[in-house]
C-alpha positions as CSV (number, residue, x, y, z in Angstrom):
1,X,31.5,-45.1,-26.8
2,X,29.8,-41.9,-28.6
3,X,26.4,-43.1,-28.4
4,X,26.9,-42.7,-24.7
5,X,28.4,-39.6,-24.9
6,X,25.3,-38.0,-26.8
7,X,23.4,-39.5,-24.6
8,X,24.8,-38.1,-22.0
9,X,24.9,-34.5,-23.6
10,X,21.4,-34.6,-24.7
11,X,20.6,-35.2,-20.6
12,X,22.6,-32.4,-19.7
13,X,20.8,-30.2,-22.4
14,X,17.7,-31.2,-21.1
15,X,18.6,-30.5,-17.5
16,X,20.0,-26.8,-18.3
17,X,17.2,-25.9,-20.4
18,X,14.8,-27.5,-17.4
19,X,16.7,-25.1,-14.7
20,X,16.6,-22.0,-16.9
21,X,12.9,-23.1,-17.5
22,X,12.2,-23.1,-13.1
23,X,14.6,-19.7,-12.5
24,X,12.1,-18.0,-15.3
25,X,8.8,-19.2,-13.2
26,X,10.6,-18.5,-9.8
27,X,11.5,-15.0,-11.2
28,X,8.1,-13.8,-12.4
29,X,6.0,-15.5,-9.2
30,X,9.0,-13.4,-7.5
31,X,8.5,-10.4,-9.2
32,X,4.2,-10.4,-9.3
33,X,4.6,-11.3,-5.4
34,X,6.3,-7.8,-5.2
35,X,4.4,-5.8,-7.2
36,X,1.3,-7.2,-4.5
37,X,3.0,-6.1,-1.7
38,X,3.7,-2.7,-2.5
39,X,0.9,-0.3,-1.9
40,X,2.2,2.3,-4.2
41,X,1.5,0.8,-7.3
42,X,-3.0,0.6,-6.7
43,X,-5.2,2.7,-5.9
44,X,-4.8,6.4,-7.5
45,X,-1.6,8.7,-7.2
46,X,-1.8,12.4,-5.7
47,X,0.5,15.0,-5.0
48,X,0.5,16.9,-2.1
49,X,2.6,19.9,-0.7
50,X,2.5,21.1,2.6
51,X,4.5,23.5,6.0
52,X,6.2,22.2,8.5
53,X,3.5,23.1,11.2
54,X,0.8,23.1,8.4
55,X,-2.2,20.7,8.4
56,X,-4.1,19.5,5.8
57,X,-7.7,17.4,5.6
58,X,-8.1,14.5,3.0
59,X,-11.7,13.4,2.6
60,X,-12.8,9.7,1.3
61,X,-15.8,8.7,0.5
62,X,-16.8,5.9,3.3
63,X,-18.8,2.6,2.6
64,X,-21.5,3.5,5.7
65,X,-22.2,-0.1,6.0
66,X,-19.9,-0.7,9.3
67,X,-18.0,-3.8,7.8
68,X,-14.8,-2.3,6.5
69,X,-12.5,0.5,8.0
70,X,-10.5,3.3,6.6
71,X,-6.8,3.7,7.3
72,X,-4.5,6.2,7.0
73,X,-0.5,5.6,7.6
74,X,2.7,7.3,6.9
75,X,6.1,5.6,5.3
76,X,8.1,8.3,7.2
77,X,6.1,9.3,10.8
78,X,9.6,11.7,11.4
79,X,8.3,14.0,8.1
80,X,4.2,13.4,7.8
81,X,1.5,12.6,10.7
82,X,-1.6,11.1,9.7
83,X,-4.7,10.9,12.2
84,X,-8.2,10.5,11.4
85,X,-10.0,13.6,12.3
86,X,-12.1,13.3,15.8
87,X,-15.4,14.5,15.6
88,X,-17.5,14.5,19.1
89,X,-19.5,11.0,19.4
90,X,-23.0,11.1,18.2
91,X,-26.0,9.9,21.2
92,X,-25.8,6.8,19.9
93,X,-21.9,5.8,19.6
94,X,-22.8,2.1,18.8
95,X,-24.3,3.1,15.7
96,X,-21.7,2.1,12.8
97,X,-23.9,3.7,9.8
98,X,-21.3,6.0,9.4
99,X,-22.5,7.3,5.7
100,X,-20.4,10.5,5.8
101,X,-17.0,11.0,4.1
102,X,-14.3,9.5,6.3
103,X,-12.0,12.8,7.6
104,X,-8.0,12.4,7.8
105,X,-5.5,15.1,8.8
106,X,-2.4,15.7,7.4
107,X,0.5,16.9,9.4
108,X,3.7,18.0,7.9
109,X,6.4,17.8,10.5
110,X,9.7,18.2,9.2
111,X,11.0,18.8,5.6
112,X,11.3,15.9,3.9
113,X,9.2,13.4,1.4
114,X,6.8,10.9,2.5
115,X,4.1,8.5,0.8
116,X,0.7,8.5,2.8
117,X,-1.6,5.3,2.2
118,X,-5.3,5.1,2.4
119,X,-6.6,2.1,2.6
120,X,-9.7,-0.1,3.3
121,X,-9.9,-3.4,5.2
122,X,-12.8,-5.8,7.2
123,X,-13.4,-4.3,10.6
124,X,-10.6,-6.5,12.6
125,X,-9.0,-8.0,9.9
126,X,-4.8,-8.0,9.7
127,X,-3.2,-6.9,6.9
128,X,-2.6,-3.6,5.1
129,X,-6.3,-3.8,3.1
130,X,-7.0,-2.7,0.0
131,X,-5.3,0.6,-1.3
132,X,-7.7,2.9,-1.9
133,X,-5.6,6.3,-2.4
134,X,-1.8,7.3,-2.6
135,X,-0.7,10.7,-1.7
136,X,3.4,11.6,-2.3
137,X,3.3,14.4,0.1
138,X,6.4,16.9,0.0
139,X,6.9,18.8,3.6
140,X,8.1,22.6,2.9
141,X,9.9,25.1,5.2
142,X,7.5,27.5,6.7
């Protein structure tokens, strides 16, 4: 009967050491999926302070090619606004050559700390795009 018995531990040995083996793939595919999804962690980092009231431009250099757009977006809309500056339409408003630096503005709106993401994506695309710049902007009292 102990040639069973081994048997039956060497199984068991084999099966733990399997299940420790998936939990360890399951945790780093877990882990890398994370580190994907959050936009802080590409693109580069910048501090910014600013007012309540006070608004601020950002300026990124644009592709000019009229296949990607630049976003600009706000973790916390209740401390920081961000709105892409409007600038009046050229004659020709089909024209997507848009070569020029792409404008955002900045608002700070109560006091409070908020991440502001920059990012590029197709023209019509879904998704959050490719992170091109981070700003950690801290809202002041006036």
């Amino acid at each position: 009967m102990a040639p069973s018995t081994t048997s039956s531990r060497n199984g068991f040995t084999w099966f733990k050491s399997s299940a420790n083996l998936m939990w360890l793939i399951l945790f780093t595919a877990g882990i890398s999926a994370c580190n994907k999804n959050n936009q802080m962690s590409s693109g580069s980092q910048k501090k910014l302070q600013v007012s309540v009231g006070e608004i601020k431009e950002i300026s990124l250099p644009g592709r000019g090619d009229g296949t990607s757009e630049l976003i600009g977006t706000s973790d916390n809309q209740e401390v920081v606004e961000v709105s892409r500056q409007q600038l009046a339409p050229a004659v020709d408003t089909l024209n997507r050559n848009n070569s020029g630096p792409a404008v955002f503005q900045i608002k700070g709106v109560t006091v409070g700390t908020a991440n502001v993401v920059f990012a590029k994506k197709p023209l019509g695309g879904s998704g959050s795009g490719e992170v091109m710049r981070t700003y950690v902007v801290q809202v002041k009292s006036k």
